[in-house]
C-alpha positions in Angstrom: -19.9 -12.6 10.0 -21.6 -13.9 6.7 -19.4 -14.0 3.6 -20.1 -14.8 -0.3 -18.7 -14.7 -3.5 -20.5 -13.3 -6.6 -21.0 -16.6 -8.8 -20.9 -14.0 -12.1 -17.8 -12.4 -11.8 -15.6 -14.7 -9.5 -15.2 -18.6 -10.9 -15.6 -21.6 -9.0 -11.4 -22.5 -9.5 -10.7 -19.7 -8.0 -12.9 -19.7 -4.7 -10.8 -22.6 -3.4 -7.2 -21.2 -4.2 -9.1 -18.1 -1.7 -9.8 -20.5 1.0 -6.3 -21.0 1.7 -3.7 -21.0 -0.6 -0.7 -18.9 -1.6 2.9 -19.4 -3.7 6.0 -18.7 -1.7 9.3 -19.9 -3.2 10.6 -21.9 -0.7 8.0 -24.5 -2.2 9.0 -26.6 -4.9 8.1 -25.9 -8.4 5.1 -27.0 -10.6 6.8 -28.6 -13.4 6.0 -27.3 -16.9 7.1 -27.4 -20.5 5.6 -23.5 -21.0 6.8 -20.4 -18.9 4.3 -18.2 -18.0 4.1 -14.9 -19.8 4.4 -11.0 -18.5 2.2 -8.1 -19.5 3.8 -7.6 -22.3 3.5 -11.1 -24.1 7.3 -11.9 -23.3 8.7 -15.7 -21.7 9.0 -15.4 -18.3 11.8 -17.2 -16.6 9.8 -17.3 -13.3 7.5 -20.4 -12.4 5.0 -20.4 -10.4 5.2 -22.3 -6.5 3.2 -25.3 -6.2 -0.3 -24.7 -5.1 -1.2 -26.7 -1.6 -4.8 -26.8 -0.4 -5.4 -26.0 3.3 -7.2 -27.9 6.0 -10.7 -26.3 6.9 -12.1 -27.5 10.1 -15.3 -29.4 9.3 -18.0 -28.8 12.2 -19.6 -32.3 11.0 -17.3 -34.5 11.9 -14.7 -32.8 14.3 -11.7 -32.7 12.1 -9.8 -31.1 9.3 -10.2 -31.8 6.2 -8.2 -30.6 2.8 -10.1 -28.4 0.5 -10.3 -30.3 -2.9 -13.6 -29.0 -4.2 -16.4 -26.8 -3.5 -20.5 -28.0 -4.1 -23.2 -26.0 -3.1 -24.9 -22.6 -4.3 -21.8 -20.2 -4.0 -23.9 -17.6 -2.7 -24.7 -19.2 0.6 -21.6 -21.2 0.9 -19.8 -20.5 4.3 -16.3 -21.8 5.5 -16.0 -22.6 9.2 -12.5 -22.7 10.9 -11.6 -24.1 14.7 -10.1 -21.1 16.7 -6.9 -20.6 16.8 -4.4 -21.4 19.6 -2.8 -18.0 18.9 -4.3 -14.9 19.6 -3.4 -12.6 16.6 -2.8 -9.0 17.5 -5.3 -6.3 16.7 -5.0 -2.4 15.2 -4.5 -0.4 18.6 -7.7 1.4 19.5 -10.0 1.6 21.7 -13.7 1.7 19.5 -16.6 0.1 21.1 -19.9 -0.5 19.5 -21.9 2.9 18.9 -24.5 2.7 21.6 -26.1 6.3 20.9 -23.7 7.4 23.6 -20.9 10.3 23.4 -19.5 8.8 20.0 -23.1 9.0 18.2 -23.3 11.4 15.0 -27.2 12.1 13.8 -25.0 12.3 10.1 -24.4 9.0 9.9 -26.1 5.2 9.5 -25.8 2.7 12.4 -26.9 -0.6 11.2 -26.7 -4.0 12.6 -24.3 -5.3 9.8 -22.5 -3.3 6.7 -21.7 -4.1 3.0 -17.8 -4.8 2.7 -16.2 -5.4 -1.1 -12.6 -6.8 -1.5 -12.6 -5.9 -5.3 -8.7 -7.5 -6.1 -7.0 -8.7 -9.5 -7.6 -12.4 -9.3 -6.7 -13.0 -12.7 -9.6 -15.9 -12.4 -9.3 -15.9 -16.7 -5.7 -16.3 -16.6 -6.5 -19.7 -14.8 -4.9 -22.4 -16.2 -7.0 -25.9 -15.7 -5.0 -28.1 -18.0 -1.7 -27.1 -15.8 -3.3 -26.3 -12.9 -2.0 -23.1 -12.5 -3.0 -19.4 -11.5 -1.1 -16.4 -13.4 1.6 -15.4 -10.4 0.5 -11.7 -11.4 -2.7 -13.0 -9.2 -0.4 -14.1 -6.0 -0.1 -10.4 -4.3 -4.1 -10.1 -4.4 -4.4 -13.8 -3.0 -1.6 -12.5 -0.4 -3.9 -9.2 0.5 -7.1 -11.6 0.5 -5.5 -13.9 3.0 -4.1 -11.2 5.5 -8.0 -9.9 5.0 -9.4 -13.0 6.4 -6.9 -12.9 9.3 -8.8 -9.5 10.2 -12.1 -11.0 9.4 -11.6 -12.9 12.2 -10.0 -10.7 14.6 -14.0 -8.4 13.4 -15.9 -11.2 14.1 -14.8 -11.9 17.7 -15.4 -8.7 18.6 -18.6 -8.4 16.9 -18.0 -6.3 13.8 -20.7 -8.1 11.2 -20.0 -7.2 8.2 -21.0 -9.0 5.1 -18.8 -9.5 2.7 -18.3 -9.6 -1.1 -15.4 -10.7 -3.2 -14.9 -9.7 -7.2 -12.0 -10.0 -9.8 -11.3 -6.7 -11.2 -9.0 -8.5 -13.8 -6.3 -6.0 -13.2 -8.6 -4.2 -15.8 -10.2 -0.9 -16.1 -13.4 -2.2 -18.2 -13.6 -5.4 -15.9 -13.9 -3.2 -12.9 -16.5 -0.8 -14.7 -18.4 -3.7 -15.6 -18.3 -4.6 -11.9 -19.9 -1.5 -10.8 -22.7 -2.2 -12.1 -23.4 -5.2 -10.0 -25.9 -5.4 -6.9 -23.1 -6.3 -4.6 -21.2 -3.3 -5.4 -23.9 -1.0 -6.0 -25.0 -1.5 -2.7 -21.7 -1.8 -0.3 -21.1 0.9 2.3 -17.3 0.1 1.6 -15.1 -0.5 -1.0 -11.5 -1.6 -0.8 -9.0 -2.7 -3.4 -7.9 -2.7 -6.8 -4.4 -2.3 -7.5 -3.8 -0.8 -10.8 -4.2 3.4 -11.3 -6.4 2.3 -14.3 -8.9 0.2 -11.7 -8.3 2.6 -9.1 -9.4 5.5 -11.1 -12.5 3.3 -12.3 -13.5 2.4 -8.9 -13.1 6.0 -7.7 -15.1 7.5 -10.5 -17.9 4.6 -9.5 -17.6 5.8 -5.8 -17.9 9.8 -6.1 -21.3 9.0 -8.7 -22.4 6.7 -6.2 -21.6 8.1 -3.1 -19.9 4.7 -2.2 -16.3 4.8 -0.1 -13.9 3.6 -1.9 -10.5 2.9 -0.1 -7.2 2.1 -2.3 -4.4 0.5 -0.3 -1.6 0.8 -2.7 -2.2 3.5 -5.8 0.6 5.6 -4.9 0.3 9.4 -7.1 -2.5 12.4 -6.8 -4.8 13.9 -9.3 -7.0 10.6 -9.7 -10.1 12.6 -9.1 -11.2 15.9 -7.7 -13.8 17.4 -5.1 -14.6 13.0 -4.1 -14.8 12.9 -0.3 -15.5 9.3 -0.8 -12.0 8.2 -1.9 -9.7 7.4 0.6 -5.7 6.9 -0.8 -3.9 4.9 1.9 -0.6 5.2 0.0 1.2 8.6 0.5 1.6 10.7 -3.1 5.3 11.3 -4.1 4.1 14.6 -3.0 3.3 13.6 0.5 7.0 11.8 0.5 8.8 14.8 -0.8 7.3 16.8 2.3 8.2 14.0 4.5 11.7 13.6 3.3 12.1 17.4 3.9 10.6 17.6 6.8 13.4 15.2 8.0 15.8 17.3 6.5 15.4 20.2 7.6 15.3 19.4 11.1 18.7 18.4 10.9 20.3 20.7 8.2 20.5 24.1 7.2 19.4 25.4 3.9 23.1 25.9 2.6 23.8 22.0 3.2 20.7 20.9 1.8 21.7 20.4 -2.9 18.7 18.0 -4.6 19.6 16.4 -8.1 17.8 15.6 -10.4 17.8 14.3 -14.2 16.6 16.0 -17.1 13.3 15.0 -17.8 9.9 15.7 -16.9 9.3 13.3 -13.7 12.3 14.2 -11.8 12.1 17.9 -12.6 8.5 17.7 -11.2 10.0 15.8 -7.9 12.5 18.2 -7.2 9.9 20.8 -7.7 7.8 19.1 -5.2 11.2 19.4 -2.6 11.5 23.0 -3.3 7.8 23.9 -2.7 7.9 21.7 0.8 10.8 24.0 1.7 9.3 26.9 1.1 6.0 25.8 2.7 8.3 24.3 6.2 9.7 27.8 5.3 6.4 30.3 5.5 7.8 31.9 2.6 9.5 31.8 -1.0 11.3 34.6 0.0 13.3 32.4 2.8 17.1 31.0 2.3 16.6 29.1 -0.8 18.1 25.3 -1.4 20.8 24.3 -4.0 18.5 22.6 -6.9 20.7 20.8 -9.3 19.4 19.4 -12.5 22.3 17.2 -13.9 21.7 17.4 -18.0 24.3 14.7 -18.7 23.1 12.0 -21.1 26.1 9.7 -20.6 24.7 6.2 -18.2 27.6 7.2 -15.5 27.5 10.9 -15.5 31.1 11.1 -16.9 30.7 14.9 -17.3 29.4 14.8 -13.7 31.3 16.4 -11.1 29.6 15.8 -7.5 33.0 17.3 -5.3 31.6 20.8 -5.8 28.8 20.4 -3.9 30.1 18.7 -1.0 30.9 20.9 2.2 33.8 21.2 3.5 33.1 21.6 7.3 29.6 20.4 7.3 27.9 17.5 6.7 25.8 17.9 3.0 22.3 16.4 2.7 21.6 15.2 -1.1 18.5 14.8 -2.3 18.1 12.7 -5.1 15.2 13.0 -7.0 15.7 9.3 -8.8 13.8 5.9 -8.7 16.3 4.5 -11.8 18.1 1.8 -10.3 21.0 2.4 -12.9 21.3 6.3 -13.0 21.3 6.4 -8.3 24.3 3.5 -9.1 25.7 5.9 -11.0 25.7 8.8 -9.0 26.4 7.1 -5.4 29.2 5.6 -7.2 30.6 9.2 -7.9 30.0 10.3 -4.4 31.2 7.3 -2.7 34.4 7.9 -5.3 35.0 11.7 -4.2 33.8 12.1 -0.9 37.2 11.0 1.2 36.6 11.9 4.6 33.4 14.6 4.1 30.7 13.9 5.9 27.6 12.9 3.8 23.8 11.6 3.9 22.0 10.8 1.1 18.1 10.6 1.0 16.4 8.6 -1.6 13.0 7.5 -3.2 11.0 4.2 -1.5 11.5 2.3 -4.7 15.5 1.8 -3.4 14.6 -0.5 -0.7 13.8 -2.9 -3.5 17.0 -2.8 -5.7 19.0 -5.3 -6.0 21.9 -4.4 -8.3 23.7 -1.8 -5.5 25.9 -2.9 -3.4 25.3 -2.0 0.2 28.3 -1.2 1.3 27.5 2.5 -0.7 24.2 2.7 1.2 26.5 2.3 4.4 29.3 4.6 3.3 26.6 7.0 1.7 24.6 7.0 4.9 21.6 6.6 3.1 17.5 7.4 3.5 14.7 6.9 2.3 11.1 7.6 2.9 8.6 4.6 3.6 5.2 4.2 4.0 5.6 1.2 5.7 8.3 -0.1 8.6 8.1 -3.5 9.9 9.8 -3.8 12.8 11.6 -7.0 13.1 12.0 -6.9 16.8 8.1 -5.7 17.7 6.3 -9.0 19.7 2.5 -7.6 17.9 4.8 -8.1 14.0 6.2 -11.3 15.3 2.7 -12.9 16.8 1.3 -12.0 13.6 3.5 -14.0 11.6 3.4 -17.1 13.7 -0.3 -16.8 13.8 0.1 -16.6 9.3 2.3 -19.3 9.2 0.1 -21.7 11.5 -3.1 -20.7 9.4 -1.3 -20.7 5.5 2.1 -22.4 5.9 4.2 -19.4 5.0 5.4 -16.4 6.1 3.2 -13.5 5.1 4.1 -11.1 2.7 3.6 -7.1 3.0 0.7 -7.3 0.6 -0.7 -9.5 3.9 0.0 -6.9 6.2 -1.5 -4.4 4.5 -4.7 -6.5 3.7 -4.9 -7.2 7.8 -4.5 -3.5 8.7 -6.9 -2.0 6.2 -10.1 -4.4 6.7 -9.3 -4.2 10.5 -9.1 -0.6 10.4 -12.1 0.1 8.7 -14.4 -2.6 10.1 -13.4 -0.9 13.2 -14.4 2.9 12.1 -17.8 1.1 10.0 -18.5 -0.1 13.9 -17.9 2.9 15.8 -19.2 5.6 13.4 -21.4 3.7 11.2 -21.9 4.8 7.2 -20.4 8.4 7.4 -17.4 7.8 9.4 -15.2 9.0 7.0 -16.3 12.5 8.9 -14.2 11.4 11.7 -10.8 10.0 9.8 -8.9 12.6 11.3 -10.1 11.9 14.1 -9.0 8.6 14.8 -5.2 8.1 13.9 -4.3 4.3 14.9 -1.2 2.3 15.0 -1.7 -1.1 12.5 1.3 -3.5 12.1 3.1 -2.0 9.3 1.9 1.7 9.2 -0.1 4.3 10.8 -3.2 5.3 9.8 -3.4 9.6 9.9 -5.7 10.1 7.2 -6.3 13.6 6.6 -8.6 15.8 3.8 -6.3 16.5 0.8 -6.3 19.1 -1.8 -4.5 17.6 -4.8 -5.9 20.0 -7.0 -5.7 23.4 -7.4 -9.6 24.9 -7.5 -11.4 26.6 -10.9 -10.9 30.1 -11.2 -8.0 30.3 -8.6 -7.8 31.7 -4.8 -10.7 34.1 -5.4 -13.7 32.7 -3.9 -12.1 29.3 -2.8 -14.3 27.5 -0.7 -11.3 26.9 2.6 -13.5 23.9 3.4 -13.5 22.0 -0.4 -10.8 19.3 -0.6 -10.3 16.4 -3.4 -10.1 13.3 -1.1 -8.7 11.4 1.9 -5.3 10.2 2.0 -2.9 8.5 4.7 0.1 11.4 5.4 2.1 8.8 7.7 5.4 8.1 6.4 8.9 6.6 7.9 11.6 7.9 7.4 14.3 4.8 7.2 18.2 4.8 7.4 20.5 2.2 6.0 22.4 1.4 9.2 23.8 -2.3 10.2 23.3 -3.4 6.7 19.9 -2.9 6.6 16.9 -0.3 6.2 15.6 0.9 10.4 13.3 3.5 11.2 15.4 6.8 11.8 15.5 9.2 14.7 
């Protein structure tokens, strides 16, 4: 596997913190008289960890050496590693190199090696050389990058070659425009990155005018673009995680137990929307036994004019829906609940964002019975999860994050399809559902758009793009979040 970095739009500094390095805060600190700024301009109280170079194995002399400096054309530069003792576990699947067999497709390209781009917000001009420091907004893509080259590895033994670009998008929109324009890009057969919707949306405009696949692991909404079978979204919509959720429910619940809440204002109105049409659509039929769809037009912060005892049945357990991802306002209302409920039997379902917060107490998420919808589940007792760490830790020193994981099961995925199908083989997505360590990958033709000119004439085969439609469904049980029957 040959791999380069574009000298123009990916500085020397920042090649070597890519080789091996990544902040974890069981390090001790850099010391420094300035805090690092957020976004916005504002002191942050948050330092950055200590930056430790990594031993590269050094084919010349037969040992390890620590990476202090890099000389050389960057273009042709190449870093060689010993094997590993451990064997890191792959994506399940069975693809095998296209041999013009039973798998071949006259639609596509077979070629001996394809054009991969890991386009990723560096922050390479945040650098800071006098303190030696890399803007920690830069850490999850050096996190993604480094559970990348885990896969990169994993390719190469089984003889994926791929070559492979990597580019600073700056976490900006006219950054990643500019990057479009550059040979490497212009001519991958696969994109994948960017983190921001304003990148994302760049990139994905880039890839439908260029007929270039573009796959972003984590922008999470819909209606980034239209009628581009050459974007690929491998974070579920809040759409696809209503449906989910509701799916769930209604498995379990009848329409009479089911109430979703919602605030006043224009997000959550259009969430709880997106529950009502998933139970009509599970349904057949907006005629079928609607649900109870609460909007709670209460201004106060803990819902004092609130009154959630109505809504609880008597005799049967009551599913709530809460249409929410403000930390303060879900306090607020499983507060009430948790007040009022006495001995009713209740489960609440919630939005992924409360797996992250960290001002509820769980002892509500227990009482409340609590769910939420996931797009990713990592098992703490699955051997393939737990090899995969040991194998990070021995390569970086630290425990990977998800932003690894999901690096890992995205290049490995889709070095895998490039292999099997070749150029086209987003034609056979569907096709090939496969278990990766912290998801699944379903990826299906979505229509996030309704067509011009409405049903009349819709073309039944025109969809807007590709997007993962695996989800978990988690409960709070035992203290902590576990994947639900």
């Amino acid at each position: 596997m040959k791999s380069w970095v574009n000298k123009h739009t990916f500085p020397l500094i920042l090649l070597v913190l890519l080789v091996g390095f990544t902040s974890c805060e069981s390090f001790k600190k850099i010391p420094t008289t300035t805090k690092p700024k957020t976004e916005t301009g504002q002191d942050n109280d948050e330092e950055l960890d200590e930056i430790q170079g990594k031993q590269v194995f050094n084919p010349e002399t037969g040992e390890y050496e620590v990476v202090t400096d890099v000389t050389g054309d960057l273009d042709t530069i190449q870093w060689q590693e010993a094997p590993e003792d451990i064997t890191i576990p792959p994506i399940t699947s069975d693809a095998t190199q296209n041999d013009g067999g039973a798998n071949y497709d006259e639609n596509t390209e077979y070629l001996e090696s394809y054009n991969m781009v890991l386009a990723l917000p560096f922050l390479a001009d945040k650098y800071d050389p006098v303190e030696d420091k890399i803007d920690r907004r830069s850490i999850p893509a050096l996190n993604f990058y480094e559970g990348a080259k885990m896969a990169f590895d994993v390719l190469s033994g089984e003889g994926v070659n791929l070559n492979v670009n990597v580019v600073d998008t700056r976490a900006s929109e006219g950054s990643t425009i500019q990057l479009t324009n550059n040979y490497e890009v212009q001519s991958a057969h696969l994109v994948l990155g960017t983190f921001r919707n304003s990148t994302a949306g760049a990139m994905a405009r880039f890839a439908k005018q260029n007929k270039t696949t573009f796959v972003s692991p984590f922008y999470p909404h819909q209606n980034l673009t239209t009628d581009n079978e050459y974007f690929i979204q491998l974070n579920p919509s809040e759409k696809t995680h209503a449906e989910a959720i509701m799916t769930h429910v209604k498995e379990k619940f009848q329409p009479s137990q089911i109430v979703v809440f919602g605030r006043n204002d224009a997000k959550e109105r259009q969430l709880m929307n997106y529950y009502l049409e998933a139970h009509y659509a599970i349904e057949g039929s907006t005629d079928a036994d609607s649900i109870t769809m609460v909007v709670l037009d209460d201004p106060s912060p803990s819902f004092d004019d609130t009154d959630f005892e109505p809504y609880m049945n008597e005799l049967e357990t009551t599913a709530f829906i809460i249409a929410s991802s403000s930390q303060s306002a879900v306090y607020a209302m499983l507060r009430k609940m948790d007040l009022v409920k006495e001995n009713r039997s209740i489960v609440v379902y919630g939005q992924p964002r409360w797996q992250n917060f960290t001002q509820i107490g769980y002892e509500i998420y227990e009482s409340l019975n609590v769910h939420i919808s996931s797009e990713s589940y990592l098992n703490p007792d699955d051997f393939d999860i737990q090899s995969f760490k040991e194998g990070f830790y021995n390569k970086y020193g630290m425990p990977p994050t998800k932003e690894a994981f999901k690096g890992y099961d995205s290049v490995l995925y889709f070095g895998r399809m490039l292999k099997e199908h070749g150029t086209g083989f987003r034609n056979k997505l569907d096709q090939n559902a496969k278990d990766g360590l912290h998801t699944r990958f379903n990826i299906q033709r979505a229509v996030t758009a309704k067509p011009v000119g409405g049903l009349e004439g819709e073309n039944l085969n025109r969809f807007d793009q590709y997007m993962n439609k695996y989800l978990n469904i988690l409960e709070f049980s035992g203290y902590q979040f576990r994947k639900a029957d």
